[in-house]
Structure formats: structure tokens, C-alpha cells
C-alpha positions in Angstrom: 14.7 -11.8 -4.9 13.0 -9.5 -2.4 10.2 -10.5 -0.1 7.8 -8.0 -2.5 9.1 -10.1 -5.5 8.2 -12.9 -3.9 4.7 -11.3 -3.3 4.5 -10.2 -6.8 4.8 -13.7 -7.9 2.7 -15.3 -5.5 4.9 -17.4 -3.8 4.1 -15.5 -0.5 0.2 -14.8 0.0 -0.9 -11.5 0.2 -4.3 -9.2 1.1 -4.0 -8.0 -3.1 -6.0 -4.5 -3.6 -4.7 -3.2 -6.9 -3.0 -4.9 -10.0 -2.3 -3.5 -13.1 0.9 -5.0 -15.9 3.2 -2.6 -13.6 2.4 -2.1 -9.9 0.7 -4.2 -7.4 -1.1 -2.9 -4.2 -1.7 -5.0 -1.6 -2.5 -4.7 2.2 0.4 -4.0 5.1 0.7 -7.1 7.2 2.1 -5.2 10.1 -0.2 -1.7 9.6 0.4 1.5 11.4 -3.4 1.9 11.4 -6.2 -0.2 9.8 -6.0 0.6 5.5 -2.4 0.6 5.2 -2.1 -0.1 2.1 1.7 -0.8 0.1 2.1 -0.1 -3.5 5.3 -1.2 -5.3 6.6 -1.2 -8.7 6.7 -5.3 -10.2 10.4 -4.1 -11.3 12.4 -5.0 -9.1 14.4 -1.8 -8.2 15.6 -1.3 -4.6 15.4 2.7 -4.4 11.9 4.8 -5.0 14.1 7.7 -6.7 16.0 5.2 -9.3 12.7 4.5 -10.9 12.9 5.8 -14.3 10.3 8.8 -14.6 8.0 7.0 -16.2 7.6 4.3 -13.4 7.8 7.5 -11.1 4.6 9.4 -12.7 2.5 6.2 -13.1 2.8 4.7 -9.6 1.2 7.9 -8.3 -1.6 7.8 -11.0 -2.2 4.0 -9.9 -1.8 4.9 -6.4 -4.7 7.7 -6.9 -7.4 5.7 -6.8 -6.5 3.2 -3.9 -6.0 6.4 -1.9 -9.6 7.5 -2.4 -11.0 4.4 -2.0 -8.8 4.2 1.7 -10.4 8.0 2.2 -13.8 5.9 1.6 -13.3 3.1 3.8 -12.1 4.4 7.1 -12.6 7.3 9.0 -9.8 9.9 8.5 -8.9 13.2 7.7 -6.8 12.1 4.3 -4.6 9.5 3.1 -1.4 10.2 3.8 1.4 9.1 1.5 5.3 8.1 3.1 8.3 6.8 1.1 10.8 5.3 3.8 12.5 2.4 1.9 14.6 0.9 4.4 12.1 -2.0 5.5 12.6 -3.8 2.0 15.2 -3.8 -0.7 12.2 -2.9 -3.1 10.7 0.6 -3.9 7.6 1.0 -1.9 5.4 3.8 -0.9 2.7 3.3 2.1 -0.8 5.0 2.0 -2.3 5.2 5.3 -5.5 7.1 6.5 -4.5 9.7 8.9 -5.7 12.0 11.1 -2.7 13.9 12.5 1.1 13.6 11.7 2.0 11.3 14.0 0.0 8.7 12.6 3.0 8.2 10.1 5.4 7.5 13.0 6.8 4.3 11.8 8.3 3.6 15.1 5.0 3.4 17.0 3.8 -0.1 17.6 2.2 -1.9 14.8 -1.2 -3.6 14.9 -1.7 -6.7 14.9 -5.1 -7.6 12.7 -6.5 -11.0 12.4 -7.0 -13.2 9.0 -10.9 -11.9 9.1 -10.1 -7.5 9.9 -7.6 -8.3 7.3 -10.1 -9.6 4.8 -12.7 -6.8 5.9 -10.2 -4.0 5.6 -9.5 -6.0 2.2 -13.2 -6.2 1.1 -13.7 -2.3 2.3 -10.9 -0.8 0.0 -11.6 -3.2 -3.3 -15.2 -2.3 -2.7 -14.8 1.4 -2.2 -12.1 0.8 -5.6 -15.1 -0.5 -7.2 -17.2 1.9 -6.6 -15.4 4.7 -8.2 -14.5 3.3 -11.2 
């Protein structure tokens, strides 16, 4: 069981953004910049590109939203959207609000946020997600 199935089930606590019967979106806990947002398939399938087509074309219409709601909550030039896959034996794809390439260089330092920016950056998104629908 990988640690995202773990996640999924709630044995490890999460920052939880997004849930629908098939995906679950929840907050990075070692963000390249504040909104990092994860959003992974509840099946557990180690590869993004083995996901059957329709898990494929769904996770990007659930991940839509989030990503405007990220545009909405921080300052940013877009979200930007990386597949990288080696962190966790689970598909994943990041969104993170950048301004310029390099802020999806996963081999810069990570930030390290407190329990309250975590809740805030939390609180931003949902309520930005809110908002739209």
C-alpha cells in the first residue's frame, strides 16, 4: 500500500482540497511554492500513463477546477501542471502556481509551512473552489 493509499484511506492525515468517488486532491506537504496541490487517482496504479483512458480524461477534468481556484488564491502567472512519478509508487500529477519555468524545478529546496500556512493555503483554495462552483 503506497503512502497515497494510505492518504486515501485516512490512515495518514492530510490538507484534503478535492474528493470526488475517483480522485482525491489534497495539499503537498513538502511544496515547491505555497498551493502545491497533488491530485491522484484512489486506484492504486503506480504509473500516470497505465491509467486506463478513462481515468486519464477525468483526472484532468477534476483537476480543472482546483487549478483555477490555485490561479485565485495566490499570485501567479498560471498553474502549472508536472507529471514526475518517481517520488511515490502512485500516479500523481502536481499543480503549482508559477511564475517562470523554474518554479517547477523539483530539485530546488522545498518549503517548509507550518500547521496554520498549511490550513490557510487550505482554506484559500477550498474557498476559491467554492466560489466557482
Amino acid at each position: 500500500m503506497s503512502i497515497f493509499s494510505k492518504i486515501i484511506k485516512g490512515i495518514i492525515p492530510s490538507y484534503r482540497i478535492a474528493e470526488d468517488d475517483f480522485f482525491l486532491a489534497f495539499l503537498d506537504i513538502n511544496p515547491l511554492r505555497e498551493g502545491h496541490v497533488l491530485v491522484i487517482p484512489k486506484a492504486e496504479t503506480d504509473k500516470f500513463f497505465d491509467l486506463d483512458e478513462t481515468y486519464l480524461s477525468r483526472i484532468l477534468i477534476f483537476a480543472q477546477p482546483i487549478a483555477h481556484a490555485i490561479e485565485k488564491s495566490f499570485s501567479c502567472n498560471r498553474c502549472g501542471i508536472a507529471v514526475v512519478g518517481l517520488e511515490v509508487p502512485h500516479a500523481h500529477m502536481h499543480l503549482v502556481p508559477i511564475d517562470q519555468i523554474d518554479d517547477l524545478n523539483f530539485s530546488r529546496p522545498k518549503l517548509k509551512l507550518s500547521e496554520e500556512q498549511f490550513r490557510n493555503v487550505q482554506e484559500r483554495i477550498i474557498g476559491n473552489l467554492k466560489a466557482n462552483v
